[in-house]
N, C-alpha and C positions, 0 to 999 in steps of 0.2 A: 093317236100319236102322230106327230111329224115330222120326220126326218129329211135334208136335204146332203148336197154335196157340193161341190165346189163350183156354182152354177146358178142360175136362176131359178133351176127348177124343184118347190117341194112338193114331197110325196106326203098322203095321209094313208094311214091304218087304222083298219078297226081292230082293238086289240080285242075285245068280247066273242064277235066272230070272227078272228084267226083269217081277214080275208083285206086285200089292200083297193083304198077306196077312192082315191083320185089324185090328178098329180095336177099343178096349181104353176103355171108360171108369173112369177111375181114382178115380172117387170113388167111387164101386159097391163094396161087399164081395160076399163070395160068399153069403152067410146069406141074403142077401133085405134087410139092412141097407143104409141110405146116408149116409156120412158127412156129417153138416148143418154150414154154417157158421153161424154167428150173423148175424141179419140188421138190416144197416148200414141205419136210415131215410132216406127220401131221396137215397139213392143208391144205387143197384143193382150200381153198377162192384166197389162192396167186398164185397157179400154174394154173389158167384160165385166160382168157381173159376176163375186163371187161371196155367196152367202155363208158367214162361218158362227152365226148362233142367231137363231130365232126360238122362238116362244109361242104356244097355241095360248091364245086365254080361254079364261074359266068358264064363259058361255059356248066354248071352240066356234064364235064367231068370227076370228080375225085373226091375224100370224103378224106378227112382228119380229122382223130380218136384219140382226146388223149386218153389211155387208164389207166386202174390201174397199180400198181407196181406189179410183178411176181418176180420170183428167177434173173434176169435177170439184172431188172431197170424196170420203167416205158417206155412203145413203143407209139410211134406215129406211123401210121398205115395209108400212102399214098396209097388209090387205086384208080385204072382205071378202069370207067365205061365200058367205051364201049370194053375193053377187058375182061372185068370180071375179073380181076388181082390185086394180091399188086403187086403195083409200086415199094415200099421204105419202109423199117422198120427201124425206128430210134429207137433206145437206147437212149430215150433225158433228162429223169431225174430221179433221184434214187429216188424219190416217186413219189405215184398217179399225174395223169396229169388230172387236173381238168376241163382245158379250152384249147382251141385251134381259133383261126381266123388266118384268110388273112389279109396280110396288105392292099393288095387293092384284093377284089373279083373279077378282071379282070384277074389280074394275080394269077395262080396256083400254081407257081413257092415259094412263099414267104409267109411264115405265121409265128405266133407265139404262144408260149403256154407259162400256166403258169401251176406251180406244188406246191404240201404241202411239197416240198422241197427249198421253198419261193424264186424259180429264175423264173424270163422270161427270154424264149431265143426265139431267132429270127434264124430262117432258109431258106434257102435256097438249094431247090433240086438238081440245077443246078451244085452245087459245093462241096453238098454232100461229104467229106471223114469222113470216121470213126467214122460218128455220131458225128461227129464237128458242133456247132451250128455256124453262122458266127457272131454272137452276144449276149451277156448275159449284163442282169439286175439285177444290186442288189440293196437292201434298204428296202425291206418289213423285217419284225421281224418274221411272221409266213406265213404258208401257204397260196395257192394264189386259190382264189374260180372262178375269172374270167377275161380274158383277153381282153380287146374289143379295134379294131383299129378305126381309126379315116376319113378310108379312102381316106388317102391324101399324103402318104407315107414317113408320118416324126412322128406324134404322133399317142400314144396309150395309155389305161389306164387299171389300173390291181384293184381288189377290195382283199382284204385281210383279214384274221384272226385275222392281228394285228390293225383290227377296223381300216383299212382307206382304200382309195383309191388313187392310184398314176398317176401323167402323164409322162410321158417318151416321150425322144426324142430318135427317132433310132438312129440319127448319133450319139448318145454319149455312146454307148454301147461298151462294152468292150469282148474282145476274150479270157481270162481268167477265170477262175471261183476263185474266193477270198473267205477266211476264212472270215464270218461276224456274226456277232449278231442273236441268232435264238429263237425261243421261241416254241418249240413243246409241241401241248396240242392237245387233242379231244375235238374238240369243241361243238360235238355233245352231251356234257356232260359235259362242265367247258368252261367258260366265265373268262377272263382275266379282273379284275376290273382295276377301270380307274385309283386307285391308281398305281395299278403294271406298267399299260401301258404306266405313266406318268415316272417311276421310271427310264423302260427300256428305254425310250428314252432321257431321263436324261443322263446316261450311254452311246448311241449312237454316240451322240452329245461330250461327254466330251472323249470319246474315241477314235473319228474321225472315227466312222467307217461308212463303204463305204456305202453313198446312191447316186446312179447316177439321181435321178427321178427328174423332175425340179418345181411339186406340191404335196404338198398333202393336200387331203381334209379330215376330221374327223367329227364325229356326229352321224354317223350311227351305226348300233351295226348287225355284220357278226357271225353269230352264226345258231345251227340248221342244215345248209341245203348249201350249193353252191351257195350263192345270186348273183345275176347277177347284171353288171355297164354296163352304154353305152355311146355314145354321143348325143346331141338335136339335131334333123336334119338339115341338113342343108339350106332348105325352110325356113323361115321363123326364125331362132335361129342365123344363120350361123355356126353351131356345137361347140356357145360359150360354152357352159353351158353342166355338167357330171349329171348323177342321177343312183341312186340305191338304190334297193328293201332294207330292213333292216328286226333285228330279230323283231323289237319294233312295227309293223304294219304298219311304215311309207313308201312311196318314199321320200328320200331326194332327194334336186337339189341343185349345186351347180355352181360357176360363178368358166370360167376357168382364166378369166381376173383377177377378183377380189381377188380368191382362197377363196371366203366364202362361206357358206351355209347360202341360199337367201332363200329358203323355203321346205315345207314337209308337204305332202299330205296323212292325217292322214284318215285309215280305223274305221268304228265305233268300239268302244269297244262291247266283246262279253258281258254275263250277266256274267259273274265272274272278269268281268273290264278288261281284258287281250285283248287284241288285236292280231289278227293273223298274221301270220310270211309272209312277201310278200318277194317272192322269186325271181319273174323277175318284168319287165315293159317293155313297147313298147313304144315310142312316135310317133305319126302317122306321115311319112316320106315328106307331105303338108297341113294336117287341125294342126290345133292348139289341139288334143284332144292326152291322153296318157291314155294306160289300164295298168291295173295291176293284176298280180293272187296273191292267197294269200291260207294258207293253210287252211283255212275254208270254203274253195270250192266256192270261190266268183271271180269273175270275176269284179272289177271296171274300169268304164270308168271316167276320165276327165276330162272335158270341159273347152274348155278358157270360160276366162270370165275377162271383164277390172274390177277390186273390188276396184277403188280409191275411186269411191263413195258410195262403198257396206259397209255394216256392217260383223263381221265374224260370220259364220253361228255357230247357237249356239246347242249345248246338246238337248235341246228342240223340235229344229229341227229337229235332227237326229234320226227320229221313224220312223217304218215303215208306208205304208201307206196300208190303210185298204179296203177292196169292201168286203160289204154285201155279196155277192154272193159266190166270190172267196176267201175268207179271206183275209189272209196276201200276200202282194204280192213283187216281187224283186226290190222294188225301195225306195230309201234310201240314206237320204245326208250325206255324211262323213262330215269331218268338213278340214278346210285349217290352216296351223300354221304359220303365217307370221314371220320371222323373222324383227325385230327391226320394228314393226308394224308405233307405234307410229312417228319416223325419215320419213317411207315415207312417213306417210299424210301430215308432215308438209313443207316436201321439193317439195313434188307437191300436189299443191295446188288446188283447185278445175276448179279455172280460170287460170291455168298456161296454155296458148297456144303453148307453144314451144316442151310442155313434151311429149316425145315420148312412149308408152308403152312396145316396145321392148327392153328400154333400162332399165326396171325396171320389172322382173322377175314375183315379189311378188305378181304384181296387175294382174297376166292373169291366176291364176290356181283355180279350184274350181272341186270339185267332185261329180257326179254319177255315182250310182252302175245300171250298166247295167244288174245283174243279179244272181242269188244263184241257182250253181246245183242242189244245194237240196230241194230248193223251189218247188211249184206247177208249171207246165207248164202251158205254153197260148198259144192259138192258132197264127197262123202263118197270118198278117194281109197283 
């Protein structure tokens, strides 16, 4: 594993034996060279390096670093393991690069970033000139929080500022970069209402301006923080279906066949009604279970569960559960928000034999919280 911080410098772990294995500065070449940014007067924050998503690939030969904007552009930031070396400095977008993946983590060769200069580009080291992407994405309105491939080496999905999430097919990417529709705001302090969002894309649409993506999905609310989007895996989903963290405490999930959002797996509200902002999710890659972080230091688990014949777990339900002893302790049921609840009970029906569960989202998700940092510890059973 590799995790870094706001910095040049990333660290590697060995997760097997539990022991940390070397720390990599990625502006360093190997020659005795150091890659220089251009240096921003009067502010220091732009003339450093700051790394906010890299990637180990699948031979964990090489790390791949979007980084922030400098005097320069924003750099991607290709190094070599086992040389200790950057490989490649791309110049890839004139602002912060928020997110980075592989199209396939087999191959090193090929990845893609997104930037708050709302483009994905697609690259390729092998053919590398002059910080030429071999590929560019347009159609987001604002900046792009996360890029995630699909592992299949045709589709990918980007999560966005401008409140959605898109699916893109690589071959329809373009070598150009086009003047388009932009909406810059800090969103770490203004939220774009749904009237404006509705307004802009009104505009979009009557102006034909360029969106290559072939879905999009809406519902979620991208604010706060870098929320991250992924695909369901490919066990048991067959990577139909996208989901992502929101500012509102939800996971949404969504159908890539159908292009709707099928359901959202709602955190409890804290005591001021508010719900915490969930930033990622994982879907486990062969059990039916997904976790979630969120910023009130909770960690929720999941669980499938068939709900045709369940009732929706109510407010009531969602308290904590108490031991004499120990007090309050970390287990606690969120609650699940079925979309168009009512349509699926009545389309499968309790005695319908044919009805398949995978082909019906709604009826497999339900949640427990595996657990609260902040909570009291338990012993280890």
């Amino acid at each position: 594993m590799v995790h870094s911080t706001l910095g040049p410098y990333v660290h590697m772990v060995d997760l097997e034996n539990s022991k940390y294995v070397k720390q990599f500065n990625i502006k360093a070449s190997g020659n005795g060279e150091e890659s220089s940014d251009d240096e921003v007067s009067g502010y220091s924050w732009y003339s450093s390096m700051r790394v906010y998503s890299l990637k180990l690939s699948g031979d964990n030969k090489e790390i791949i670093a979007g980084c922030g904007r400098t005097g320069q552009g924003a750099p991607i930031q290709v190094f070599d393991i086992n040389q200790n070396k950057l490989k490649h400095r791309i110049i890839a977008h004139k602002d912060d690069i928020n997110s980075v993946c592989y199209v396939d983590k087999e191959n090193s060769s090929i990845f893609i970033s997104g930037s708050d200069d709302g483009r994905c580009k697609l690259w390729d080291t092998r053919i590398l000139v002059n910080n030429k992407p071999v590929g560019i994405f347009h159609g987001h309105l604002a900046g792009l929080t996360c890029v995630s491939s699909k592992g299949d080496n045709r589709y990918f999905i980007s999560n966005s500022k401008d409140q959605s999430i898109k699916l893109w097919d690589l071959r329809k990417a373009v070598t150009e970069d086009m003047k388009t529709l932009f909406m810059p705001y800090d969103y770490r302090y203004q939220r774009p209402s749904k009237t404006n969002l509705r307004e802009i894309r009104m505009i979009q649409k009557r102006t034909n301006s360029l969106d290559q993506s072939i879905m999009t999905f809406e519902g979620h609310t991208v604010s706060g923080t870098l929320i991250r989007c992924h695909f369901s895996p490919l066990y048991g989903t067959g990577q139909r279906y996208v989901y992502s963290g929101s500012y509102d405490g939800k996971v949404y999930i969504f159908d890539t066949v159908s292009g709707d959002h099928i359901a959202s797996l709602e955190l409890p509200k804290d005591e001021d009604n508010s719900g915490a902002i969930v930033r990622d999710c994982a879907w486990h890659p062969f059990s039916q279970s997904l976790i979630s972080t969120s910023f009130n230091r909770e960690i929720h688990r999941w669980e499938y569960m068939d709900l045709r014949n369940s009732e929706k777990i109510t407010e009531e339900e969602a308290e904590w559960e108490t031991d004499e002893e120990e007090g309050p302790r970390a287990s606690q049921f969120g609650r699940l928000v079925i979309e168009d609840e009512s349509e699926v009970s009545e389309e499968n029906g309790d005695n319908d034999e044919d009805y398949e569960p995978e082909d019906d989202v709604p009826n497999w998700q339900r949640n427990y919280v595996l657990g609260d940092s902040s909570g009291p510890e338990e012993e280890d059973t």
